[in-house]
C-alpha positions as CSV (number, residue, x, y, z in Angstrom):
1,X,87.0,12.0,-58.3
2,X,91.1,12.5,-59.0
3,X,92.7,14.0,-55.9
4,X,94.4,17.6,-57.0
5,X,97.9,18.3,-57.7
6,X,99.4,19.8,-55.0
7,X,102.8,22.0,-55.6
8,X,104.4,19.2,-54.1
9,X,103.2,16.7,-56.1
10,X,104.3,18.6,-59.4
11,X,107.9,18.7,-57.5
12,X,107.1,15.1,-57.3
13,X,106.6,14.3,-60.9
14,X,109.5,16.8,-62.6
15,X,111.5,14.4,-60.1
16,X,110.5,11.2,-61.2
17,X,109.5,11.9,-65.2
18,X,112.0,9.8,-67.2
19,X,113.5,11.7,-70.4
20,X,113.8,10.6,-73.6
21,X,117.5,10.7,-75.8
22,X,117.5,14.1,-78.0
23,X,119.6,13.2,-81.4
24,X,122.3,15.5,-81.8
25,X,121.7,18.5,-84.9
26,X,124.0,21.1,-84.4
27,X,123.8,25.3,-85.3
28,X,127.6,25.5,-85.5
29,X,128.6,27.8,-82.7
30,X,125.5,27.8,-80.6
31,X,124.8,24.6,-78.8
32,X,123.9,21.2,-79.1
33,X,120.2,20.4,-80.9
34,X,117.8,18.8,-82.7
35,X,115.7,19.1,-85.4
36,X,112.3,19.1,-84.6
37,X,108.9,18.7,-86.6
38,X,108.3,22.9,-87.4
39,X,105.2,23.7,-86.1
40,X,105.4,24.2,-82.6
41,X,102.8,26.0,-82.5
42,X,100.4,22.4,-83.1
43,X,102.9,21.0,-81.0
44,X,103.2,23.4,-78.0
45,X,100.2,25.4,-78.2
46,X,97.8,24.3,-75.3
47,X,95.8,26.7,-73.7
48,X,96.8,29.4,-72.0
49,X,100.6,29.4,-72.2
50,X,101.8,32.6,-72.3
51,X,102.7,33.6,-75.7
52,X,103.9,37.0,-77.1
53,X,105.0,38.5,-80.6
54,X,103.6,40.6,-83.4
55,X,100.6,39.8,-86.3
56,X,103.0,38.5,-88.3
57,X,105.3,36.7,-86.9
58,X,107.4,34.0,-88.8
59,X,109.1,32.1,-86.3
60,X,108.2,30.6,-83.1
61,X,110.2,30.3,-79.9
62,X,108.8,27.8,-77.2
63,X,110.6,28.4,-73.6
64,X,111.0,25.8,-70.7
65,X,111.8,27.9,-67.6
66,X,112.6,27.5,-64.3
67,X,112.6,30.6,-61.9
68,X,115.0,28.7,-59.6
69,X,117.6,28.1,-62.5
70,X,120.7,30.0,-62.2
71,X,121.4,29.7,-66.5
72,X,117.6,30.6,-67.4
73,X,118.5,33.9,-65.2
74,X,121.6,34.2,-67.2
75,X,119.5,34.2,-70.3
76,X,116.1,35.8,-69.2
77,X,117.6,39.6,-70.1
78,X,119.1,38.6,-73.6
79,X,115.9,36.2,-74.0
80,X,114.1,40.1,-73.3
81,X,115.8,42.2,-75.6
82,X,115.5,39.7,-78.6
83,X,111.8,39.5,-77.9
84,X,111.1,43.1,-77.7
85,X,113.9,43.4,-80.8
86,X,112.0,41.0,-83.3
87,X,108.9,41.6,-84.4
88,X,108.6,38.4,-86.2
89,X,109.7,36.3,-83.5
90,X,106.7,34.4,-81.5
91,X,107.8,33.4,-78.2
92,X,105.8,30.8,-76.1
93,X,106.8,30.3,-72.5
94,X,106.7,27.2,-70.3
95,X,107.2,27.6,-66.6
96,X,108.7,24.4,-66.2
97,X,109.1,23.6,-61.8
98,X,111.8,21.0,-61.7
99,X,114.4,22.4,-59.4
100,X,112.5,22.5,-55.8
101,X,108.8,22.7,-54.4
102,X,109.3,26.7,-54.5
103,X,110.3,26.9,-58.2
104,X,106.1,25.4,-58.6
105,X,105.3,28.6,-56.4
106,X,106.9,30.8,-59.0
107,X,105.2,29.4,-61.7
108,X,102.0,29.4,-60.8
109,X,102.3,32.9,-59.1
110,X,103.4,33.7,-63.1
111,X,100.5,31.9,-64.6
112,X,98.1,33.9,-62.4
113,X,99.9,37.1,-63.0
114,X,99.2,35.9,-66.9
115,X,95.6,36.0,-66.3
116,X,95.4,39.2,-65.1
117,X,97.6,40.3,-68.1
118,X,100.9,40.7,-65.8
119,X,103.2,37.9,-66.7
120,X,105.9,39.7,-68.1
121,X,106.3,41.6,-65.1
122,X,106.4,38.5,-63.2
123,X,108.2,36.3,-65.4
124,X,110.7,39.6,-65.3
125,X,110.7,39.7,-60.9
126,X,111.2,36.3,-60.4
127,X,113.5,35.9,-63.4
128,X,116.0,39.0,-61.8
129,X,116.1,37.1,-58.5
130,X,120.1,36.2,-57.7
131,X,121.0,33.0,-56.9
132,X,119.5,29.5,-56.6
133,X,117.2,27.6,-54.5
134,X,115.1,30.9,-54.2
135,X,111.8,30.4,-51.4
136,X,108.8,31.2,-51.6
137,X,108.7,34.0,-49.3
138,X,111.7,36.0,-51.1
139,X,109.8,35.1,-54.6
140,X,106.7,36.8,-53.0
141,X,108.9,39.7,-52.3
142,X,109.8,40.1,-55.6
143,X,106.6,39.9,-56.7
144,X,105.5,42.4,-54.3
145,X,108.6,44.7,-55.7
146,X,107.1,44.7,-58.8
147,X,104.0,46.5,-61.2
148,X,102.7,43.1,-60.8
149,X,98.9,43.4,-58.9
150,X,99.9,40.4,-55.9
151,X,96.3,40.8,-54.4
152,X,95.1,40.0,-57.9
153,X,97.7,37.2,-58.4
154,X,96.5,36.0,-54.7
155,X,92.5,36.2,-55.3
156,X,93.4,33.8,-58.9
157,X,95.6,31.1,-57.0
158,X,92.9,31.5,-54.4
159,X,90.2,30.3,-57.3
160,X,92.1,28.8,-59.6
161,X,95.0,27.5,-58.0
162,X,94.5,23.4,-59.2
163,X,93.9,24.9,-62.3
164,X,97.0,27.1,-62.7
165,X,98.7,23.3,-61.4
166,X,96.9,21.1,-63.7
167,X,99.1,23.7,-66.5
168,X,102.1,23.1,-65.0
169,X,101.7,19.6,-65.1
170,X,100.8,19.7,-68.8
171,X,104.0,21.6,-69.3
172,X,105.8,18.5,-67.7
173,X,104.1,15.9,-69.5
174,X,105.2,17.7,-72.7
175,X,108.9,18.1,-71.5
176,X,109.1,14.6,-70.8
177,X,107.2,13.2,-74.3
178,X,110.0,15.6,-76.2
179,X,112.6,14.0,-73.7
180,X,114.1,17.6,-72.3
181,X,117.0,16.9,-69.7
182,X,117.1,20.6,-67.6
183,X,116.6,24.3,-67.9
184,X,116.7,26.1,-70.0
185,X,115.6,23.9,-73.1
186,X,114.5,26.0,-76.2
187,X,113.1,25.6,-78.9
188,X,113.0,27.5,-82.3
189,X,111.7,27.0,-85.3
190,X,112.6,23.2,-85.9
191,X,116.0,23.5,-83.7
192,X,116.3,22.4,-79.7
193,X,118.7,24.2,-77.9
194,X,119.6,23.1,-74.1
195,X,122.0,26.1,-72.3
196,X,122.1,29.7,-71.6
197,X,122.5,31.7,-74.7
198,X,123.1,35.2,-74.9
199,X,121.6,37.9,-77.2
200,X,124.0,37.2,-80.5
201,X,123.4,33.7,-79.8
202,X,119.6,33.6,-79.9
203,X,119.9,35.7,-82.6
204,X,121.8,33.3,-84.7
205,X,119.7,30.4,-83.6
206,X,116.5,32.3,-84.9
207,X,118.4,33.4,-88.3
208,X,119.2,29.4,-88.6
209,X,115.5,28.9,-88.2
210,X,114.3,31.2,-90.6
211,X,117.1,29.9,-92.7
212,X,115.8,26.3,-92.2
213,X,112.2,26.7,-92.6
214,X,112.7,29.2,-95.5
215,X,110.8,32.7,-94.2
C-alpha cells in the first residue's frame, strides 16, 4: 500500500514540480495570458473543489491560491466583490500550497471548512491575514476568529485528513500539467492571467471572456 501524503510531502512536490512555458495572449491592459481550451469546467472540475456562482452562470473562473501569498491577498477582496457582483460568473477555487509547509495547513483547514459548508469563511480568515510566511498557529487563530466551526474543521482533518491531501495534490498535478509558474494564476473563460488584479481588472478580463467565447 502507497505511504500517505504528509503536508510536508505536498511542500515537497510544489517544490520540485517542473512548469511548463505558457504562450503569451494578451487582454490589453490586464496582464500577460494565454488562450486556453474553454471549458474549464472538463478541465478543472474534479471533485470536490470548491466552486461557487448562480444557475446560470456563463463564465467560469478557476483560482490557484496560496494563503501565504502576499498578491493573492491583494486580490482576495476584489476577487470577493466580483463574485458576489456577477451572477453569471462561476468561480472554482484551487488552494494551491507552494509557498511553505504552513500554506498546506491552510489549505486543507479550507478544504475541511468546505465540507462542512464553511469555506468562504475560511478562504475569507486566512485570505485577510497580513503579511507572508504566515504559521500554522496564527492561521489557526484566524480560523478560530472567524464563523468558521474549528472543532468541525478539526473532527474532518482528524478523519479525512489524507484525503483533504490527496486534493491538494491533485490541485498540483494540474498546475504543473497547465505549466503555472506562482500565485495567483487565473483562469477565465479561455484566458490565463498570472498577477494580482483588482476589481475593474477582473472585471475586464471576464468581459473579454464573454467577449471571446460569445455569451
Amino acid at each position: 500500500m502507497p505511504k500517505q501524503m504528509t503536508r510536508r510531502d505536498i511542500h515537497r512536490l510544489a517544490l520540485l514540480a517542473p512548469a511548463a512555458a505558457l504562450a503569451a495572449y494578451a487582454i490589453p491592459g490586464v496582464a500577460q495570458d494565454t488562450q486556453l481550451p474553454p471549458d474549464l469546467d472538463e478541465l478543472f472540475g474534479t471533485p470536490d473543489t470548491p466552486t461557487f456562482g448562480g444557475p446560470d452562470t456563463n463564465v467560469t473562473m478557476v483560482a490557484f491560491l496560496d494563503y501565504n501569498c502576499p498578491f493573492c491577498k491583494r486580490s482576495a477582496p476584489h476577487l470577493k466583490a466580483l463574485r458576489e457582483s456577477d451572477p453569471k460568473l462561476k468561480v472554482m477555487y484551487k488552494d494551491w500550497p507552494i509557498l511553505t509547509e504552513a500554506s498546506v495547513y491552510g489549505g486543507q483547514a479550507a478544504l475541511a471548512a468546505h465540507r462542512n459548508g464553511q469555506y468562504l469563511d475560511a478562504h475569507d480568515a486566512l485570505m485577510g491575514i497580513e503579511g507572508m510566511r504566515i504559521p500554522e498557529e496564527q492561521m489557526r487563530e484566524a480560523l478560530l476568529a472567524s464563523p468558521v466551526d474549528m472543532d468541525a474543521v478539526d473532527a474532518t482533518i482528524e478523519t479525512d485528513g489524507d484525503a483533504l491531501l490527496d486534493q491538494l495534490r491533485r490541485n498540483l498535478a494540474e498546475a504543473e500539467q497547465v505549466g503555472i509558474t506562482g500565485t495567483p494564476a487565473y483562469f477565465i473563460g479561455p484566458y490565463f492571467i498570472n498577477g494580482a488584479l483588482d476589481l475593474d481588472q477582473f472585471r475586464e478580463a471576464v468581459a473579454a471572456a464573454r467577449t471571446e467565447l460569445g455569451v
